[in-house]
KOLMARMI-208924 format. One record per residue (C-alpha): residue number from 1; residue in three letters; x, y, z. Coordinates in Angstrom, 2 decimals. Layout:
BEGIN
{NUM ALA {X Y Z}}
...
***
This chain:
BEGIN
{1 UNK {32.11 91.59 68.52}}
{2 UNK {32.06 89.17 65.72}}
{3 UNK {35.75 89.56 65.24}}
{4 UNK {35.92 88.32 68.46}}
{5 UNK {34.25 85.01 67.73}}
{6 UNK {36.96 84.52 64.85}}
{7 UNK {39.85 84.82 67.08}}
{8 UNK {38.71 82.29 70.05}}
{9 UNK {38.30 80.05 66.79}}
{10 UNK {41.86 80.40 66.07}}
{11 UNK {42.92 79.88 69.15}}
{12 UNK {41.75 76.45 69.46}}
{13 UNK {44.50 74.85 68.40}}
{14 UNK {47.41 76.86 69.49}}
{15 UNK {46.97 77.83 72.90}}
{16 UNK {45.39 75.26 74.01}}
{17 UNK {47.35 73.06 72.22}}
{18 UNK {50.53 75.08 74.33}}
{19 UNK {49.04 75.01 77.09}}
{20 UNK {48.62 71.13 77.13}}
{21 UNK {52.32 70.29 75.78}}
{22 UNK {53.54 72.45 78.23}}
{23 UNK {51.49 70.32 81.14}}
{24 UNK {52.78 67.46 79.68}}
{25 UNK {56.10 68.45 79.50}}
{26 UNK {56.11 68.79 83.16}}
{27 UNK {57.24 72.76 82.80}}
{28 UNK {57.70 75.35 85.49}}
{29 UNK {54.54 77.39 86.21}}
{30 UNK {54.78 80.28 83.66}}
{31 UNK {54.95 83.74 84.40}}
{32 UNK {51.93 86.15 83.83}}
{33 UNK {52.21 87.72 80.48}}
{34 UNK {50.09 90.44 78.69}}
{35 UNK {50.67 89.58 74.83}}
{36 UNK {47.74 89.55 72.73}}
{37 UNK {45.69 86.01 72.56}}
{38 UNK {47.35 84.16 69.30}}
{39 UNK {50.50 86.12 69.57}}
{40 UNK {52.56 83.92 71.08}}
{41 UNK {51.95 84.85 74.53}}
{42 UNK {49.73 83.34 77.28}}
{43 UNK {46.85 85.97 77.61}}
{44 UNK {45.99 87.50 80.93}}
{45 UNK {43.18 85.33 81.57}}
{46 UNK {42.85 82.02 80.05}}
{47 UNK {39.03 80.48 79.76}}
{48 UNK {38.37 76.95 79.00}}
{49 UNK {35.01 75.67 77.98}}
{50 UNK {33.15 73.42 75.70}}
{51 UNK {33.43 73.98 72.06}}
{52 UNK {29.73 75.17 71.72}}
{53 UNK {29.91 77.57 74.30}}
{54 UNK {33.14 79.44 73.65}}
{55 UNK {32.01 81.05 70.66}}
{56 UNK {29.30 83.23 72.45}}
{57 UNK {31.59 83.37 75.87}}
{58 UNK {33.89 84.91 74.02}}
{59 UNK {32.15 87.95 72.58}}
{60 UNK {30.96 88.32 76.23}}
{61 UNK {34.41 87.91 77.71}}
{62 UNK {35.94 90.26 75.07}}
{63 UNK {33.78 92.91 76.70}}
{64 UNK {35.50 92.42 80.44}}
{65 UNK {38.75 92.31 78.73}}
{66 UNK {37.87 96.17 77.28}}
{67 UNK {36.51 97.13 80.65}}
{68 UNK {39.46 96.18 82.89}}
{69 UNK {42.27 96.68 80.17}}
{70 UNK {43.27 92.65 80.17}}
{71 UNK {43.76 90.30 77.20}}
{72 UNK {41.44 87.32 77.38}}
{73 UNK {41.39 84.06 75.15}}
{74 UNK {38.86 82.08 75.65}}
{75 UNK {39.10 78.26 74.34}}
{76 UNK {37.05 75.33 73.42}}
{77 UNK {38.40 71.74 74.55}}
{78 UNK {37.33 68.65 74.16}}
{79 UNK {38.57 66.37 76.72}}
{80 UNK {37.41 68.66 80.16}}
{81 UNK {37.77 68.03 82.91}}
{82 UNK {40.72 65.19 82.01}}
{83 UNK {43.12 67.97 80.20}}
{84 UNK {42.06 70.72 82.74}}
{85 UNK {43.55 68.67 85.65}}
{86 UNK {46.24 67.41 84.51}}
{87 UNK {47.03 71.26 83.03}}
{88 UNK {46.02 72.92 85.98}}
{89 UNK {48.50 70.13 88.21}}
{90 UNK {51.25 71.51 86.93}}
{91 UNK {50.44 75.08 86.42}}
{92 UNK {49.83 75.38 82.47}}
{93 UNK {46.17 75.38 82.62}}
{94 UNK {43.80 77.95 82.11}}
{95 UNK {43.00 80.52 84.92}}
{96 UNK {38.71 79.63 84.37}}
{97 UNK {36.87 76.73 83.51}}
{98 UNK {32.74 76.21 82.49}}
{99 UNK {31.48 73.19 82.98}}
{100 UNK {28.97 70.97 85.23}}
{101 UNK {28.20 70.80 88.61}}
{102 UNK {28.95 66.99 88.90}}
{103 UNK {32.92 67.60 88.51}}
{104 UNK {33.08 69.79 91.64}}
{105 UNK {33.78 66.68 94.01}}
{106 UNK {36.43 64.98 91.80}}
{107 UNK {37.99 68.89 90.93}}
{108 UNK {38.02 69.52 94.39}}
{109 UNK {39.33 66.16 95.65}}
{110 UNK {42.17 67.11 93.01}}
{111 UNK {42.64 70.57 94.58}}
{112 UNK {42.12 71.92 90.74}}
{113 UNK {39.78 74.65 91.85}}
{114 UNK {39.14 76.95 94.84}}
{115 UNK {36.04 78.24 96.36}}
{116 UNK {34.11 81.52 94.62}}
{117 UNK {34.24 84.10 97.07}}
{118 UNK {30.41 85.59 97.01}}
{119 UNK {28.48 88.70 98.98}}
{120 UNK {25.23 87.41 100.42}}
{121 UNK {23.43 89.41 98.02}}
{122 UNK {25.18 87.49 95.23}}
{123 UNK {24.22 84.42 96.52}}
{124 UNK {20.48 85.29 96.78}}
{125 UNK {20.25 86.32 93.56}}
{126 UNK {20.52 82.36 92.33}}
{127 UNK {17.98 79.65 92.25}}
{128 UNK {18.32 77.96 95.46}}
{129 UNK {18.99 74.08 93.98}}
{130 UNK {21.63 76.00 91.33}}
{131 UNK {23.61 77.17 93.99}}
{132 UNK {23.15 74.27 96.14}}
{133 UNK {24.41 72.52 93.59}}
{134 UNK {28.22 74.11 93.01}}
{135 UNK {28.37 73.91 96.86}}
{136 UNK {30.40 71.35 98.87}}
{137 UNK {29.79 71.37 102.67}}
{138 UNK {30.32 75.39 103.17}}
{139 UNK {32.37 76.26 100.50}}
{140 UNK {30.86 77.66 97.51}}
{141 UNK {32.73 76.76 94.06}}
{142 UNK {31.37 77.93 91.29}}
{143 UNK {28.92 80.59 89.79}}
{144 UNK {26.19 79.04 88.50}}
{145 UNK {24.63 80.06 84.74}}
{146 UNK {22.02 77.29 84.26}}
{147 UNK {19.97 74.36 85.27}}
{148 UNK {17.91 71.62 84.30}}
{149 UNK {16.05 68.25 84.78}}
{150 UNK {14.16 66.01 82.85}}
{151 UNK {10.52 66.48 83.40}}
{152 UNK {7.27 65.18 82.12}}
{153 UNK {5.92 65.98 78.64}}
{154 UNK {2.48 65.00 78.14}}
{155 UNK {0.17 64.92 74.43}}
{156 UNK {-2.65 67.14 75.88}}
{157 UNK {-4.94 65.63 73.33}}
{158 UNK {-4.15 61.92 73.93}}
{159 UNK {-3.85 62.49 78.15}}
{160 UNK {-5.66 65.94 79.02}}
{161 UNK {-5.61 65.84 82.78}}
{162 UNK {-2.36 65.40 84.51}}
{163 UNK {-1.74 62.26 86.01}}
{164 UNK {-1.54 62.89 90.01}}
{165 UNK {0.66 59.39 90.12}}
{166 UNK {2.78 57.45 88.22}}
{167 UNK {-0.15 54.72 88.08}}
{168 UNK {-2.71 57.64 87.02}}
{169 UNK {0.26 57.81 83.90}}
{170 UNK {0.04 54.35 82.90}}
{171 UNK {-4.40 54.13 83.39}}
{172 UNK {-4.49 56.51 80.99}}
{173 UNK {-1.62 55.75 79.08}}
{174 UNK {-2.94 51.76 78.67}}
{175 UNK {-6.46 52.79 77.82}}
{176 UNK {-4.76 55.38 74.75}}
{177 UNK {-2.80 52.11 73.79}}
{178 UNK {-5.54 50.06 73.97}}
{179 UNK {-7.85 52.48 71.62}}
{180 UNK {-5.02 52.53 69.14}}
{181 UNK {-4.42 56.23 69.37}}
{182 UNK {-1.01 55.18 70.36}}
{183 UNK {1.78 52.71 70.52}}
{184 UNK {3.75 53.25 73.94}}
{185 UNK {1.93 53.94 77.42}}
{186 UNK {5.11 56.36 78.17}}
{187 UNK {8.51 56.91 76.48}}
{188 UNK {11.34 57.00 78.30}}
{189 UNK {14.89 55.93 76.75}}
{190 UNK {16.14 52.61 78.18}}
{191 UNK {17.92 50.92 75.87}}
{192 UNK {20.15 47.98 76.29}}
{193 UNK {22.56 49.42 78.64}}
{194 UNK {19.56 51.24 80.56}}
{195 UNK {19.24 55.06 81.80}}
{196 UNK {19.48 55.47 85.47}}
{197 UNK {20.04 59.40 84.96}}
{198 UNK {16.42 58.99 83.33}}
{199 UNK {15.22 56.41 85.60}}
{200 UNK {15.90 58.76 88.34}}
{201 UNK {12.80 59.89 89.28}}
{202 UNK {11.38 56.90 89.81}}
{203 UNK {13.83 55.19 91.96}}
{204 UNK {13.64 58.51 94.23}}
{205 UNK {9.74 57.96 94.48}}
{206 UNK {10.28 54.21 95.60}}
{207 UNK {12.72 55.30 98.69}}
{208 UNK {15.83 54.47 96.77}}
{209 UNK {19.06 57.20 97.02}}
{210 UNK {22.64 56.75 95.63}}
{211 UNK {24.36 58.76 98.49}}
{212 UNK {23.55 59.55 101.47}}
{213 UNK {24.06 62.58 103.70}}
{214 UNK {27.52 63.61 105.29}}
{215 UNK {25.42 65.60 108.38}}
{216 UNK {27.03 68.49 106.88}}
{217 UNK {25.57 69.69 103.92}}
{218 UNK {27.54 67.31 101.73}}
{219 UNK {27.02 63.38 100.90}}
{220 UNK {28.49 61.07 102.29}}
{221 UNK {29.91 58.04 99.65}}
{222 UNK {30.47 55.99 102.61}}
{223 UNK {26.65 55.20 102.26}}
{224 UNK {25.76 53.75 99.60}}
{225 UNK {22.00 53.49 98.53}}
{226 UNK {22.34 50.48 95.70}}
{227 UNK {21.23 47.21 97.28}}
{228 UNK {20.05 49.00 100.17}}
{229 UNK {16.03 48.15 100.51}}
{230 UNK {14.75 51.71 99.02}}
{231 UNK {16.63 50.37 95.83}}
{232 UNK {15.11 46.96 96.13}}
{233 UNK {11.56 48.64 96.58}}
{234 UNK {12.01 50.31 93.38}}
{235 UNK {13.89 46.96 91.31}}
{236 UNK {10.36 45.32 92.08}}
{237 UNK {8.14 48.02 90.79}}
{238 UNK {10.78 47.83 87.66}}
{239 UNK {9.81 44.19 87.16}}
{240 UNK {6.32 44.76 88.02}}
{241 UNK {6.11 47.08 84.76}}
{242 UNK {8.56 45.83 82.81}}
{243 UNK {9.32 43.51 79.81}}
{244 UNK {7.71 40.33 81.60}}
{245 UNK {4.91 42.70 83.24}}
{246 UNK {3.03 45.67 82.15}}
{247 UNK {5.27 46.50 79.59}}
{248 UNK {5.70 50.46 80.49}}
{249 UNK {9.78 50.24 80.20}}
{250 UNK {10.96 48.71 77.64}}
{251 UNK {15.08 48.57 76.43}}
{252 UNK {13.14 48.79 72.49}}
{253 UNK {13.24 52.63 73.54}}
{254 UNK {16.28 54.22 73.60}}
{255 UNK {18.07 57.41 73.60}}
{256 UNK {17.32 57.78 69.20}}
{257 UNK {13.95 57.22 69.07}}
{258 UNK {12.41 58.17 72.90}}
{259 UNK {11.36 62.23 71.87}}
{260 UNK {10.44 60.56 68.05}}
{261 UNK {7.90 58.28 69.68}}
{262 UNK {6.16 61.37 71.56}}
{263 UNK {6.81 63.82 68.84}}
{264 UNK {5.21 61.42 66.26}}
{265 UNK {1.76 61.04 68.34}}
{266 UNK {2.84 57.37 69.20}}
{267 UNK {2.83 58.06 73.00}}
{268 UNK {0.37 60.18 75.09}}
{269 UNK {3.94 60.96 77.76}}
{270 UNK {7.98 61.15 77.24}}
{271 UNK {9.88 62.14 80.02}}
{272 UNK {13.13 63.59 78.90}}
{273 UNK {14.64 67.28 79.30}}
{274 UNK {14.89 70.53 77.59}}
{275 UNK {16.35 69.48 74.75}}
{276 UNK {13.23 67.58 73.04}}
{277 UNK {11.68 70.60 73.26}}
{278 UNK {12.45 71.69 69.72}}
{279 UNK {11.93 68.45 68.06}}
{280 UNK {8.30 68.69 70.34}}
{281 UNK {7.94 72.15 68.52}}
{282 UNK {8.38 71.44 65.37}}
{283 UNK {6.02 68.57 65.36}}
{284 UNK {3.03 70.90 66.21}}
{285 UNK {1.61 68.32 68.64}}
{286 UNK {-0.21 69.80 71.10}}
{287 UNK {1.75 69.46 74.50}}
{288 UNK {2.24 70.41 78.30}}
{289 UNK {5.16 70.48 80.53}}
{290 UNK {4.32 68.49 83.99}}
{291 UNK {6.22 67.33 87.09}}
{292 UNK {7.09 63.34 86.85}}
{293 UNK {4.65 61.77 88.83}}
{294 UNK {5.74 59.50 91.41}}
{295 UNK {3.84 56.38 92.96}}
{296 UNK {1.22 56.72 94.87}}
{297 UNK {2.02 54.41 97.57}}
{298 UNK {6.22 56.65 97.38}}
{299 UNK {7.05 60.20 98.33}}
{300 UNK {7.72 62.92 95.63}}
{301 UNK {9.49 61.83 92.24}}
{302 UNK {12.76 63.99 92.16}}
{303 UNK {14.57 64.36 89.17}}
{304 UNK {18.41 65.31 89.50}}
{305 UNK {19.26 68.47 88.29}}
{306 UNK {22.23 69.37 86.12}}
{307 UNK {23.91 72.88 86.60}}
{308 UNK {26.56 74.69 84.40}}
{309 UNK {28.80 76.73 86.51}}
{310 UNK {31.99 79.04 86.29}}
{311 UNK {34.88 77.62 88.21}}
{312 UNK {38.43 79.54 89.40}}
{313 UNK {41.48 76.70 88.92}}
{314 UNK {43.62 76.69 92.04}}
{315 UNK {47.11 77.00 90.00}}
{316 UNK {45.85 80.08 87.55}}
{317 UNK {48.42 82.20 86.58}}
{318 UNK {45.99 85.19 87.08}}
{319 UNK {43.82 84.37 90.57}}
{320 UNK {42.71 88.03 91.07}}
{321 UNK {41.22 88.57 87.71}}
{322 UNK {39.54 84.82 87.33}}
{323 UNK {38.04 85.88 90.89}}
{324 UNK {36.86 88.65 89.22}}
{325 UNK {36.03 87.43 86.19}}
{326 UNK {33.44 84.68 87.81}}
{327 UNK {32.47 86.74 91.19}}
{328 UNK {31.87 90.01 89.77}}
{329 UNK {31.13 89.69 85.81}}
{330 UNK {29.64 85.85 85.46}}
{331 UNK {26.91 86.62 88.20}}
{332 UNK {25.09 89.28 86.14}}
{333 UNK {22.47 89.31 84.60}}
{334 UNK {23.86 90.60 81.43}}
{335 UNK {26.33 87.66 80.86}}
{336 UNK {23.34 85.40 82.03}}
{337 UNK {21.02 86.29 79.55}}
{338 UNK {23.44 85.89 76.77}}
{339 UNK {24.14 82.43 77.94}}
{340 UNK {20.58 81.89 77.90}}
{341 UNK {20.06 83.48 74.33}}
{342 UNK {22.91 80.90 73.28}}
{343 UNK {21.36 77.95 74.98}}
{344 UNK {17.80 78.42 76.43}}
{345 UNK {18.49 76.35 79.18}}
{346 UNK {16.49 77.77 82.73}}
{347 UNK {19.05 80.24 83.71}}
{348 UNK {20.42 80.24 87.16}}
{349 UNK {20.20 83.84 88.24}}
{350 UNK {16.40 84.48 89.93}}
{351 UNK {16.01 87.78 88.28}}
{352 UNK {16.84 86.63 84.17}}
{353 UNK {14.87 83.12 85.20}}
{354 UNK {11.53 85.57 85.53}}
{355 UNK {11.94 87.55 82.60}}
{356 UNK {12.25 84.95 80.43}}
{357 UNK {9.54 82.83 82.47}}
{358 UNK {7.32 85.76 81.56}}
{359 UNK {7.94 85.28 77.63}}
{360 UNK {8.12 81.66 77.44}}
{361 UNK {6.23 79.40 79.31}}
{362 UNK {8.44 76.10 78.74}}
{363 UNK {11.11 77.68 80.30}}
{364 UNK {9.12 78.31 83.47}}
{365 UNK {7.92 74.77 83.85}}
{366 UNK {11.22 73.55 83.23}}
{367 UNK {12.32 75.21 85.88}}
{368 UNK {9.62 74.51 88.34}}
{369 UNK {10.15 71.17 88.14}}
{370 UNK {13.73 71.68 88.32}}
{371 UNK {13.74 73.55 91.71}}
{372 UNK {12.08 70.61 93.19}}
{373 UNK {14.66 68.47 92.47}}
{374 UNK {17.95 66.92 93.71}}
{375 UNK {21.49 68.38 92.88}}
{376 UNK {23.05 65.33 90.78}}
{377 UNK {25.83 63.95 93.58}}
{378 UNK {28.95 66.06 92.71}}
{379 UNK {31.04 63.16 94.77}}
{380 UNK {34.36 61.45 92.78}}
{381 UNK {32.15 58.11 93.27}}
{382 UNK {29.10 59.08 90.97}}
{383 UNK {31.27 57.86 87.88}}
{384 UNK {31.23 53.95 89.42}}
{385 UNK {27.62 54.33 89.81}}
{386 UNK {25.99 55.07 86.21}}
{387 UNK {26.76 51.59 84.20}}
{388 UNK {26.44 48.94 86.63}}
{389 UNK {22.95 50.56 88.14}}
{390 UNK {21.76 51.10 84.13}}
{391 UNK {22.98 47.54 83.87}}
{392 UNK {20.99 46.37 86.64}}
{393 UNK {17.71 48.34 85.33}}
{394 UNK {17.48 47.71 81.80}}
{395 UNK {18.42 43.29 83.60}}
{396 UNK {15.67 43.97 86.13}}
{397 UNK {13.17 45.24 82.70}}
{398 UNK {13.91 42.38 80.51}}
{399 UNK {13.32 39.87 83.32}}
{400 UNK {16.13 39.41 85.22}}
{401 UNK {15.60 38.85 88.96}}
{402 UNK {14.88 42.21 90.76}}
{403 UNK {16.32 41.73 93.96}}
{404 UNK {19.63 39.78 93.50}}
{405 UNK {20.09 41.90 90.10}}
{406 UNK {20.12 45.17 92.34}}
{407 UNK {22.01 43.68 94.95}}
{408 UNK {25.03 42.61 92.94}}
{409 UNK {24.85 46.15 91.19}}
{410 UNK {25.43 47.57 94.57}}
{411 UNK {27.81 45.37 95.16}}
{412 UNK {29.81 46.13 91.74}}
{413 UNK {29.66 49.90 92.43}}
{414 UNK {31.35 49.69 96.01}}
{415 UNK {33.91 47.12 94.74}}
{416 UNK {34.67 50.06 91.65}}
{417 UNK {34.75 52.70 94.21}}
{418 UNK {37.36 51.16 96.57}}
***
């Protein structure tokens, strides 16, 4: 197995680095060969992923390769999904690709990948929101290996009860400040840009949305959420607790000192997502996993939730065996746990999500608070929407005027999505 892990090493550079020329070179589509991986020829079935991941996808891949008599080369590249479009455009990119849910919409609106043809059983054996979240209107495309959100982390000697709303949060978090048991009523990473992935929550509880719905399972970019009153709701509570209010968001926390703050005692709550949990850990505070509270006067505070997923590229050399490869070996639980031994990230598959759940309890309240949230908009227009409404927040927190401030962010993202 570990032999295996050298090779996909190797093969960084060279196929991929084939591969890519080739695409740029504007080549013919190439013919399906069977020559070993680093040999000079394009192996039966060509993975891409990220560099962490293709180490331990490998070893697992290797093991479908033996089974079904195939080569397979699995590769780590940096720029996905850029290279995998352009690769997969004209035919020199790889027949698989790993990534997250939120490329589906601009992959799809690319015609770079095609649905993931699933039994009914296969399909109920995911977490609902995980497979929600690789689906666009009825198609299905991409196995899902594992989820996340952000969720509340809480200092269960500085805040023992859980806070039932986002003001129960900062009552108790103000009276710890005021004691001097801590600095920060909550930490949450703003920074000067702002965090509207983090911020999430939040704006969800106060009515605002991004997208709305297409009627058909899908959303529709056509309506757009930023300026619309929800948004404006939510800008005012931002003020009200903000730089020039209560001081609860601040841009003084950002993305390299947020889990420090709650890690070193200094605040009683951080919301951020799975992976603080090891700095948490190692710090020995005592500590609790929570839902984010929402206000009290709003509906529920929904985090979006981020999904990896397998994906089969429309111009593949080898179709049949990436169909295989992600419909009939990615969705069991075998592969799954691996993943999850790699990168203990809630896994997607119901049946490895309760074993571990059983052995580790952060796991399991990652994941509860995960399956209550919202799929993170897999539509092309999600990449106009991140910086100007981060702008807007992180304005809106140092003082800026709530309402026009949200307004002209709303109006910035439709002007970049035209």
């Amino acid at each position: 197995m570990h032999t295996h892990v050298r090779r996909a090493g190797a093969l960084l550079s060279g196929a991929a680095a084939i591969l890519l020329l080739a695409s740029c070179a504007g080549a013919p589509d190439p013919a399906p060969v069977t020559g070993a991986p680093g040999g000079g020829d394009r192996a039966d079935l060509v993975i891409w992923t990220n560099n962490a991941v293709a180490p331990v996808l490998d070893e697992v891949a290797q093991e479908f390769a033996e089974d079904n008599g195939i080569t397979v080369s699995v590769q780590g590249v940096s720029n996905l999904p850029g290279d995998f479009i352009t690769a997969d455009d004209t035919g020199f990119g790889p027949d698989v690709v790993v990534g997250p849910n939120d490329w589906v919409g601009n992959l799809v609106q690319n015609g770079s990948i095609e649905p993931v043809v699933l039994s009914a059983e296969a399909k109920d054996s995911f977490v609902p929101v995980a497979l929600d979240a690789v689906t666009l209107g009825s198609q299905v495309y991409g196995v899902p290996y594992a989820f996340e959100s952000i969720v509340l982390y809480r200092n269960t000697d500085l805040a023992p009860s859980v806070p039932a709303t986002f003001e129960d949060l900062v009552s108790t978090g103000e009276a710890v400040v005021a004691a001097g048991a801590a600095e920060r009523v909550l930490s949450l990473q703003v920074g000067q840009q702002g965090d509207a992935y983090s911020m999430q929550p939040f704006y969800s509880s106060a009515g605002g949305y991004l997208f709305g719905a297409d009627g058909k399972g899908g959303w529709n970019p056509d309506d757009l959420g930023v300026g619309a009153e929800g948004s404006l709701a939510f800008a005012q509570r931002l003020a009200e607790y903000g730089e020039q209010g209560r001081g609860v968001f601040t841009r003084s926390i950002t993305v390299d000192n947020a889990i420090a703050l709650f890690a070193e005692g200094k605040s009683p709550y951080l919301v951020s997502g799975p992976w603080a949990l090891s700095t948490i850990r190692t710090a020995g505070i005592p500590y609790a996993i929570d839902a984010i509270p929402g206000f009290a006067d709003g509906g529920p505070a929904q985090p979006f939730v981020g999904v990896q997923a397998f994906y089969v590229a429309a111009h593949g050399a080898n179709s049949a065996f990436a169909q295989e490869f992600v419909s009939g070996f990615a969705t069991t639980d075998a592969v799954q746990r691996v993943l999850y031994d790699n990168d203990p990230r809630p896994p997607a598959s119901r049946g490895v999500l309760a074993a571990v759940s059983a052995a580790d309890a952060d796991t399991a309240a990652i994941a509860a608070v995960a399956a209550d949230g919202t799929p993170m908009p897999s539509v092309p227009q999600m990449a106009s929407v991140w910086e100007p409404l981060g702008r807007a927040q992180a304005a809106i927190i140092s003082g800026a005027d709530p309402i026009t401030t949200m307004q002209k962010a709303g109006e910035a993202i439709a002007a970049k999505g035209e």
